[in-house]
KEFIVO-966210 format. One record per residue: residue number from 1; x, y, z of N, C-alpha, C in turn; chain; residue in one letter. Coordinates in steps of 0.02 Angstrom, whole numbers. Layout:
<sites>
nr,n.xx,n.yy,n.zz,ca.xx,ca.yy,ca.zz,c.xx,c.yy,c.zz,kette,rest
NUM,X,Y,Z,X,Y,Z,X,Y,Z,A,A
...
</sites>
This chain:
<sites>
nr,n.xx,n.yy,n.zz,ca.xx,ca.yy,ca.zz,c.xx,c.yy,c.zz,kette,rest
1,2303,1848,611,2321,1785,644,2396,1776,638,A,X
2,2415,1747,679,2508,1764,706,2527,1671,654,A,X
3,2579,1668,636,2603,1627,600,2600,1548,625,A,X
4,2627,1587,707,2601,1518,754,2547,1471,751,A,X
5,2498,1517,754,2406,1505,772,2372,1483,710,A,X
6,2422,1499,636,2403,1485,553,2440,1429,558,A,X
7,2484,1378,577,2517,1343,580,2494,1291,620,A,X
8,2461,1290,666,2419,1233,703,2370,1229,697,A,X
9,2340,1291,654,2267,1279,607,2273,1247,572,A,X
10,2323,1221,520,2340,1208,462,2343,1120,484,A,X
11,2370,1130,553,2404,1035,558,2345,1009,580,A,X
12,2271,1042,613,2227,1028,627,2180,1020,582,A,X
13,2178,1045,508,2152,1041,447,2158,968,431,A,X
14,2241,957,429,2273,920,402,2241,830,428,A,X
15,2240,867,499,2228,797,539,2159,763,531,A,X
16,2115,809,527,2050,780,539,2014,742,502,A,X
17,2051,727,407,2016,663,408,2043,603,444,A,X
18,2125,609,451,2142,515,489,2115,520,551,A,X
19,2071,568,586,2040,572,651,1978,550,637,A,X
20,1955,568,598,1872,528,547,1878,468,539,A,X
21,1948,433,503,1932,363,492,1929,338,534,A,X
22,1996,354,597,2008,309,663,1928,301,687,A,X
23,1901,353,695,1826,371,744,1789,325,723,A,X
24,1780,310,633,1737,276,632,1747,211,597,A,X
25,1818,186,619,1844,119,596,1827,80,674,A,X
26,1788,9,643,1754,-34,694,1773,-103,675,A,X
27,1769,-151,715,1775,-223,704,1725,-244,674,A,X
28,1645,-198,694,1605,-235,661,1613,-214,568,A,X
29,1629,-173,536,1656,-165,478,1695,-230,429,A,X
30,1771,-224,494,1812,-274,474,1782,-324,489,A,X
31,1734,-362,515,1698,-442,529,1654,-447,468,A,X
32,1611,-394,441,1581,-415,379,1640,-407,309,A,X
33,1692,-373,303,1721,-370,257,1770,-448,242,A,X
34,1793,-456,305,1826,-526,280,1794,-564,281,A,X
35,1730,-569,318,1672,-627,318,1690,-688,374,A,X
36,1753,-654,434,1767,-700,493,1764,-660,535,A,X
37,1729,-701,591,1712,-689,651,1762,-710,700,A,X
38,1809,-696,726,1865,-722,748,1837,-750,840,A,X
39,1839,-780,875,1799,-813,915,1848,-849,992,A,X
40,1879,-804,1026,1921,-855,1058,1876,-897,1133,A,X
41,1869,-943,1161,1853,-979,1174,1892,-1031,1209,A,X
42,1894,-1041,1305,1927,-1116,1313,1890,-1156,1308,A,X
43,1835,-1169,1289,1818,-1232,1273,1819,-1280,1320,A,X
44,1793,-1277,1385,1815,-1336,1435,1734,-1306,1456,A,X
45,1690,-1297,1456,1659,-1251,1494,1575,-1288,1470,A,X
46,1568,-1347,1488,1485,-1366,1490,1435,-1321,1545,A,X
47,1389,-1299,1515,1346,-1306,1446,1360,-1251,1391,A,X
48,1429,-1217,1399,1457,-1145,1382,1483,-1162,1303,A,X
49,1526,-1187,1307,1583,-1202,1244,1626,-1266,1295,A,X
50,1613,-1326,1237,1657,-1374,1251,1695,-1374,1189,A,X
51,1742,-1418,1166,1796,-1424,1119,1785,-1508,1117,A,X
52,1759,-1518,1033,1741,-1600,1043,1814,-1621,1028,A,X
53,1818,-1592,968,1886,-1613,927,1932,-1545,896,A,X
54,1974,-1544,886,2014,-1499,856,1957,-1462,802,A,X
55,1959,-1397,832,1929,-1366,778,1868,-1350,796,A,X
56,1820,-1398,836,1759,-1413,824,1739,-1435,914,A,X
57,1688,-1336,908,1656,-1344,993,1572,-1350,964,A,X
58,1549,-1355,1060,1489,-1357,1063,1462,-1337,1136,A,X
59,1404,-1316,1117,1377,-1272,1169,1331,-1218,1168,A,X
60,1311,-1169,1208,1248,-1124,1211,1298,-1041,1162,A,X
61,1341,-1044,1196,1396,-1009,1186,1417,-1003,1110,A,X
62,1420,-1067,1086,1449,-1090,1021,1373,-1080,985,A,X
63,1323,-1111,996,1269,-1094,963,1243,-1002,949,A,X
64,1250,-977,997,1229,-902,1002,1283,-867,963,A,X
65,1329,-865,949,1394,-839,922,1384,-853,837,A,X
66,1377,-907,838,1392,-942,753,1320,-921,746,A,X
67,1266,-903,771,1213,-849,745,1201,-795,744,A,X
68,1265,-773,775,1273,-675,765,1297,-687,712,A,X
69,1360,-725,699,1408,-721,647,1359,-726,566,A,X
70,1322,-758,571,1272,-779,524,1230,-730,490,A,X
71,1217,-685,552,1193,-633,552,1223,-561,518,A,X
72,1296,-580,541,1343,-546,506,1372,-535,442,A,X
73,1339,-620,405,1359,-632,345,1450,-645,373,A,X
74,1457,-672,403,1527,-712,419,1527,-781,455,A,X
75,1574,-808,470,1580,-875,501,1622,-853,533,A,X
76,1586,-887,604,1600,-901,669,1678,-947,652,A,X
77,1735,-919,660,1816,-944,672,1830,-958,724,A,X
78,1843,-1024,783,1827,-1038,839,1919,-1030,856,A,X
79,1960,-993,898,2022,-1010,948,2010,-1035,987,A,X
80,2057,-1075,998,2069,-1114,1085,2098,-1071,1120,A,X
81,2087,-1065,1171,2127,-1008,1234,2112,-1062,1296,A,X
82,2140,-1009,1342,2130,-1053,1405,2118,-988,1472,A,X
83,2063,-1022,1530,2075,-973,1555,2116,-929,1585,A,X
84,2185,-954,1607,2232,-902,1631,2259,-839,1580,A,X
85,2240,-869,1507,2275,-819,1451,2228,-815,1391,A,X
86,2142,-803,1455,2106,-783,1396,2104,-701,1388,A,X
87,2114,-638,1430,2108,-591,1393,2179,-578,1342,A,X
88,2237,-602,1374,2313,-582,1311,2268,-613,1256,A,X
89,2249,-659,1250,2234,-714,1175,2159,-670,1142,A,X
90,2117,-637,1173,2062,-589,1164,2095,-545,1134,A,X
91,2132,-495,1183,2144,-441,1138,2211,-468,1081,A,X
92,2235,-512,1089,2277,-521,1010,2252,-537,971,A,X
93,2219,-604,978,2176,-647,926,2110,-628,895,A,X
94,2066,-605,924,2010,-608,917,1953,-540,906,A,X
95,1886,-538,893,1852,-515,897,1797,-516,955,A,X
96,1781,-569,970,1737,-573,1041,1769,-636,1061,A,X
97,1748,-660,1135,1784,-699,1162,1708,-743,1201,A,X
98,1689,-797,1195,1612,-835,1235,1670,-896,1251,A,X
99,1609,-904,1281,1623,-983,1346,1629,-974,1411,A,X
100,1554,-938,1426,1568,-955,1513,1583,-893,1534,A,X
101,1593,-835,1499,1634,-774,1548,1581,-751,1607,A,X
102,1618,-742,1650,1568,-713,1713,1606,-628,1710,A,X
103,1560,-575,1688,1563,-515,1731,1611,-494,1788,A,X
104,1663,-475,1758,1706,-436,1806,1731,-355,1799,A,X
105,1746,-326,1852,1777,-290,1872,1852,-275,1825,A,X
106,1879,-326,1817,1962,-340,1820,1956,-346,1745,A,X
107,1916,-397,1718,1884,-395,1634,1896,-334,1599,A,X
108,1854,-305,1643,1817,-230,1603,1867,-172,1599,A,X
109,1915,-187,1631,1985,-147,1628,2009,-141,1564,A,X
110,2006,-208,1507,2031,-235,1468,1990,-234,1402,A,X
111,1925,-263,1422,1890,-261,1371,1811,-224,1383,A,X
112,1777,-215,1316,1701,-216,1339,1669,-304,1360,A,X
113,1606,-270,1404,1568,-323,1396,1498,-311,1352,A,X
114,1484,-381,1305,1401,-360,1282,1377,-376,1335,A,X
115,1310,-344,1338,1259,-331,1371,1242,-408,1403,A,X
116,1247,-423,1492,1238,-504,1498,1174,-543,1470,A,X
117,1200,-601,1454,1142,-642,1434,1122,-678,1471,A,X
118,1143,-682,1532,1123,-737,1583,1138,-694,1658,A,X
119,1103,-729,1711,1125,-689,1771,1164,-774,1805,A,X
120,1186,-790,1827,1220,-842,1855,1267,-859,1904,A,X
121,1258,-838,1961,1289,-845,2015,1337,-896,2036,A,X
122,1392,-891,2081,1417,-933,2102,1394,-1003,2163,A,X
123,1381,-1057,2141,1377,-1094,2199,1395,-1168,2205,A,X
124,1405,-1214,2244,1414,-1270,2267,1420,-1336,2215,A,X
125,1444,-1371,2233,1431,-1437,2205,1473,-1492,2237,A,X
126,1459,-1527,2254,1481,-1583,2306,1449,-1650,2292,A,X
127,1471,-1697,2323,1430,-1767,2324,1368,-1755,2360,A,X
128,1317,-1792,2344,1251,-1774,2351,1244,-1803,2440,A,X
129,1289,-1844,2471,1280,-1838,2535,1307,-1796,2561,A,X
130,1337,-1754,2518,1374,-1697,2577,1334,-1614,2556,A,X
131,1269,-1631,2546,1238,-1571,2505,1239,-1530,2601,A,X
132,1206,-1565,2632,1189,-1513,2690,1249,-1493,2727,A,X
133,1301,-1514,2700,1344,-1493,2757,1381,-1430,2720,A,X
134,1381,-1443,2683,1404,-1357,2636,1353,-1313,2594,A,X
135,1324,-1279,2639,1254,-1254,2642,1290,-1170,2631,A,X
136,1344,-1144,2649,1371,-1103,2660,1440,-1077,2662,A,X
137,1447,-1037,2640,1548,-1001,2637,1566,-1023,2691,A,X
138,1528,-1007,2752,1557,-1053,2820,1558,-1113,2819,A,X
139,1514,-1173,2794,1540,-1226,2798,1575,-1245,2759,A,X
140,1589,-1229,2718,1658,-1224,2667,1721,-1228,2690,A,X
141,1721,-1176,2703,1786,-1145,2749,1813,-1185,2799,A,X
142,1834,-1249,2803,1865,-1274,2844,1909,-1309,2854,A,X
143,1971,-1307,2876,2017,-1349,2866,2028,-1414,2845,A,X
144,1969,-1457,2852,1960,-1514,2850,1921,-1528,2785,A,X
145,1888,-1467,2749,1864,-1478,2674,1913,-1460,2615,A,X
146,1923,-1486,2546,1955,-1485,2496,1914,-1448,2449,A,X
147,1915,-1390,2440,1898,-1362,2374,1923,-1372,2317,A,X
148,1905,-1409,2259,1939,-1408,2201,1930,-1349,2139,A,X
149,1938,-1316,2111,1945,-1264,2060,1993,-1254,1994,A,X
150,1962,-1249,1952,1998,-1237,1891,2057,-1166,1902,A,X
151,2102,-1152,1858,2142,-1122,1852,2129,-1055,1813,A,X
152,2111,-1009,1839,2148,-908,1801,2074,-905,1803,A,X
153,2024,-916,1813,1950,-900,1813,1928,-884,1862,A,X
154,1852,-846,1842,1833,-818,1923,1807,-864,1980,A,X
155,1800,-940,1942,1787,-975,2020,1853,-977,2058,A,X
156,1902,-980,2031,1962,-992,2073,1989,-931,2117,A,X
157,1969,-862,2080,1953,-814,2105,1899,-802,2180,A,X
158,1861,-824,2170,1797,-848,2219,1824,-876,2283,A,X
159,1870,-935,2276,1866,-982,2310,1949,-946,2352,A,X
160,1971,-934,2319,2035,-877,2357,2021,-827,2409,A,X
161,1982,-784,2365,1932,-715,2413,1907,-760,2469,A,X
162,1857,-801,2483,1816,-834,2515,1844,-885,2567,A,X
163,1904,-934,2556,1899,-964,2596,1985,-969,2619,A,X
164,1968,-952,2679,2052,-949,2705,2057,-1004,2759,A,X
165,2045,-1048,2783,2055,-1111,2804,2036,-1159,2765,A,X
166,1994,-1166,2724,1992,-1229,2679,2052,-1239,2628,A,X
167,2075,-1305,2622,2114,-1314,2554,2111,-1328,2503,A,X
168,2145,-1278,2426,2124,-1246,2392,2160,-1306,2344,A,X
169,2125,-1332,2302,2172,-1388,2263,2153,-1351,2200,A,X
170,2225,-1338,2146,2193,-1297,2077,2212,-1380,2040,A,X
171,2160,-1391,1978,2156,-1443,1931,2148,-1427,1886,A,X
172,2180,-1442,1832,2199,-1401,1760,2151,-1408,1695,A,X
173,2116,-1492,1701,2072,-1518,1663,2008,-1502,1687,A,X
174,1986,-1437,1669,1898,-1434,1673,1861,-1465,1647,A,X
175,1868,-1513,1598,1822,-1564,1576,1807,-1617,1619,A,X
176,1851,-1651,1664,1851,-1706,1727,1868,-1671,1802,A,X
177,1841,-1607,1805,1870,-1600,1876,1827,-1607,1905,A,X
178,1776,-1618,1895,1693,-1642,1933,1703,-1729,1966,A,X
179,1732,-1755,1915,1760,-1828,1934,1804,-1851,1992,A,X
180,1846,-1785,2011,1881,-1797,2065,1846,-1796,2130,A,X
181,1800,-1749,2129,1737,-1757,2190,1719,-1825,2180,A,X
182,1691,-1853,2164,1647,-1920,2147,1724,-1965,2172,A,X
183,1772,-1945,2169,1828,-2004,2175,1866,-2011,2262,A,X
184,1831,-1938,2273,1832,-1924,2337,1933,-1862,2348,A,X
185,1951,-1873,2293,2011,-1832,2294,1978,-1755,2316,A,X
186,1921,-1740,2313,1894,-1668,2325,1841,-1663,2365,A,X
187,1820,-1616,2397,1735,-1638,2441,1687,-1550,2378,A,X
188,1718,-1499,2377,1657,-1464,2351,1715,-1431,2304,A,X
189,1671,-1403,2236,1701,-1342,2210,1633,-1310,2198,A,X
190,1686,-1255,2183,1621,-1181,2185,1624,-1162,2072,A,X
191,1555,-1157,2057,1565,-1136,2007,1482,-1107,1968,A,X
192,1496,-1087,1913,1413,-1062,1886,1362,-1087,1918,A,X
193,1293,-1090,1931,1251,-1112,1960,1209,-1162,1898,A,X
194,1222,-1116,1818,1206,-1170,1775,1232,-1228,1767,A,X
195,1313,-1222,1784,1343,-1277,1778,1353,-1343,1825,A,X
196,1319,-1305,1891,1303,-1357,1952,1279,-1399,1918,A,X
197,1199,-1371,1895,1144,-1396,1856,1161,-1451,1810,A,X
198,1180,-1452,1775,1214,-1472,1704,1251,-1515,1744,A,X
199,1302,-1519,1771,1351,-1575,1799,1327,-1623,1849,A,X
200,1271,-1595,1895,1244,-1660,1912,1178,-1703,1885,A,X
201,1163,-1680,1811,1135,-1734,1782,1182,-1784,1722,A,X
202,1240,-1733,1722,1276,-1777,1699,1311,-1833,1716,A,X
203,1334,-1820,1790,1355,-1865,1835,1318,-1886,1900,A,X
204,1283,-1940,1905,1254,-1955,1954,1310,-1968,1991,A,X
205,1282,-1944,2078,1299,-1944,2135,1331,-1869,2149,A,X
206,1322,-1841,2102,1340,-1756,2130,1280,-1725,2115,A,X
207,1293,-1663,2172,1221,-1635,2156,1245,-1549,2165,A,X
208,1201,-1506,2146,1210,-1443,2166,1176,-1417,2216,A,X
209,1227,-1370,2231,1203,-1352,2309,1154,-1272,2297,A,X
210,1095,-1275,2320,1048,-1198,2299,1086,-1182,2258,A,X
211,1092,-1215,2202,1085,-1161,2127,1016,-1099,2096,A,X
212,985,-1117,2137,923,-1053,2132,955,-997,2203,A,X
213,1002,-999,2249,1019,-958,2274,1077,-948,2287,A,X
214,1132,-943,2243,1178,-943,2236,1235,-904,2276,A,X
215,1285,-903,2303,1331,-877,2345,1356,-825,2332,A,X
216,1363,-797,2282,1364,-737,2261,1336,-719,2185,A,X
217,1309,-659,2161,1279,-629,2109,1325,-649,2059,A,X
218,1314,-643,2000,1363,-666,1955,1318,-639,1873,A,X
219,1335,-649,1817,1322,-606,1743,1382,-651,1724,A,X
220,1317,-669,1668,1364,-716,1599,1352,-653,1524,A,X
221,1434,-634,1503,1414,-581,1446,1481,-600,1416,A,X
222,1493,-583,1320,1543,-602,1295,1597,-531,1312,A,X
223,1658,-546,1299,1701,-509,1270,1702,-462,1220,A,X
224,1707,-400,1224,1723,-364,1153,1769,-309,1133,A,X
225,1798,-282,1114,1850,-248,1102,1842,-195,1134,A,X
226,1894,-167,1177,1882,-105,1177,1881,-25,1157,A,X
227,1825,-15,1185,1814,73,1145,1799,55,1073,A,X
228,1791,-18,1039,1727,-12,1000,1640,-12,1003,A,X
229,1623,54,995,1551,69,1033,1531,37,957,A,X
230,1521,41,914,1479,20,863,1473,-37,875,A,X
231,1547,-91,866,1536,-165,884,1493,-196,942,A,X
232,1499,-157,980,1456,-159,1036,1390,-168,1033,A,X
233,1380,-106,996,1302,-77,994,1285,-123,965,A,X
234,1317,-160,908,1278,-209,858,1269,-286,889,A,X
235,1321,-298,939,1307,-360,969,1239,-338,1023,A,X
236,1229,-287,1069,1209,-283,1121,1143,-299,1081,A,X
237,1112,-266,1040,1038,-263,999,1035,-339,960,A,X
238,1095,-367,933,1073,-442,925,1041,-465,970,A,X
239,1076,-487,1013,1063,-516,1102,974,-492,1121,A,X
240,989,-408,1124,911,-404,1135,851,-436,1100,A,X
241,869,-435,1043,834,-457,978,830,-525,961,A,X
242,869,-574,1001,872,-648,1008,808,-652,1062,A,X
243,806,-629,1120,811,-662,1157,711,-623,1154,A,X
244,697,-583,1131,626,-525,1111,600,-577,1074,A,X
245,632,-620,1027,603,-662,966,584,-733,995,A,X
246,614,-747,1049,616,-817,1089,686,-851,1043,A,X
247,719,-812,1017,786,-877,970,823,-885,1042,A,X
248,836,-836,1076,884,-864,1145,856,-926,1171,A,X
249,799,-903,1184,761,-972,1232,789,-1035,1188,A,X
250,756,-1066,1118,756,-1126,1100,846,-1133,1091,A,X
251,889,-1083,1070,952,-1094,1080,976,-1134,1150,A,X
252,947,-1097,1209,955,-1109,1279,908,-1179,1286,A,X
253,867,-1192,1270,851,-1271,1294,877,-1320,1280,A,X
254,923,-1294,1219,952,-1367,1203,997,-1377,1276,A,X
255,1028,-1314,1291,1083,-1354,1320,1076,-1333,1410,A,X
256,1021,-1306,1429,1000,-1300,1499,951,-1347,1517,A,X
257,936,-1409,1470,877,-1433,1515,904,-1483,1583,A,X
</sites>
């Protein structure tokens, strides 16, 4: 063997345990060793993750999470993010990222997704007299209607792709932007089909528009690091294993009825 060929044997010797640790260094490791679950979250997002008070959310999202973490033998550590700068604040901050994410394309560039826990489409919500007249992307679409939409998320995404004569109003407070319909500053926004649900029993005089047939397909799944397959694997089989046991369901009634 030529000195060359003994010489990059040698650095290949050399290398392969820090190629061992990298391979099999995971978040899920580091989440039971410090015993935090790092959690970023905007928090604007009923029945997903709301933010009551500093520090302190609530939701289906927030419930399912702080019982992996549990699971983990760690506590659920909740960040505030927001949607325009939730994957930078994901991949800096955090370990998984819940509240609401819908399945993307553009996501998955960035991060993994666990396995979805919900299927949830995009659709309607308007004042309950204007349910028949926005029945459709076409009646949407019209110069004379106001779409309202939150900011860096995929409804606002939605409502861009979709409607090129209607006007597109972005509103920054997702906790009251349902209120601006009701005030008449807006006629429809487009968003989860759970959250139609959810917002017009919260607020009488809005209603959702076919939330059982929603305007486009849609998948609710968390955030997770990428090219960690273990972390993965261990959330994806929670999830299965929640939801096999019925714990998803009674988690999910609290906050879908």
């Amino acid at each position: 063997m030529s000195s060359r060929w003994l010489g990059i044997l040698v650095s290949l010797l050399f290398a392969l345990p820090a190629l061992a640790e990298e391979a099999s260094s995971s978040r899920l490791d580091a989440v039971q060793k410090s015993g935090r679950l790092r959690v970023c979250t905007p928090g604007d997002y009923t029945p997903f993750a709301l933010q009551k008070q500093e520090g302190m959310f609530e939701g289906l999202d927030v419930d399912l999470v702080q019982t992996a973490a549990k699971a983990l033998g760690a506590e659920a550590v909740f960040v505030k993010s927001a949607w325009p700068t939730l994957m930078k604040d994901f991949v800096e901050k955090c370990d998984v990222a819940v509240g609401g994410i819908s399945v993307t394309l553009e996501r998955q560039k960035a991060a993994f997704f666990s396995q979805a826990y919900m299927v949830n489409g995009k659709a309607p919500i308007t004042r309950c007299e204007n349910v028949a007249k926005f029945q459709t992307v076409a009646d949407i679409d019209k110069p004379s209607v106001t779409v309202i939409e939150n900011p860096g998320g995929s409804n606002e995404r939605f409502a861009r792709a979709n409607f090129k004569s209607a006007k597109i109003v972005i509103y920054n407070d997702n906790t009251t932007i349902f209120d601006e319909i009701l005030k008449g500053n807006a006629d429809v926004m487009i968003s989860e089909s759970a959250e139609t649900i959810v917002q017009q029993r919260l607020r009488p005089g809005l209603c959702a528009v076919n939330p059982d047939k929603p305007l486009q397909y849609g998948e609710m799944a968390w955030l997770l690091p990428r090219g960690d397959v273990a972390f993965k694997a261990w959330v994806d089989q929670w999830l299965h294993l929640a939801k096999a046991s019925g714990e998803y369901d009674r988690i999910a009634a609290r906050w879908l009825r």
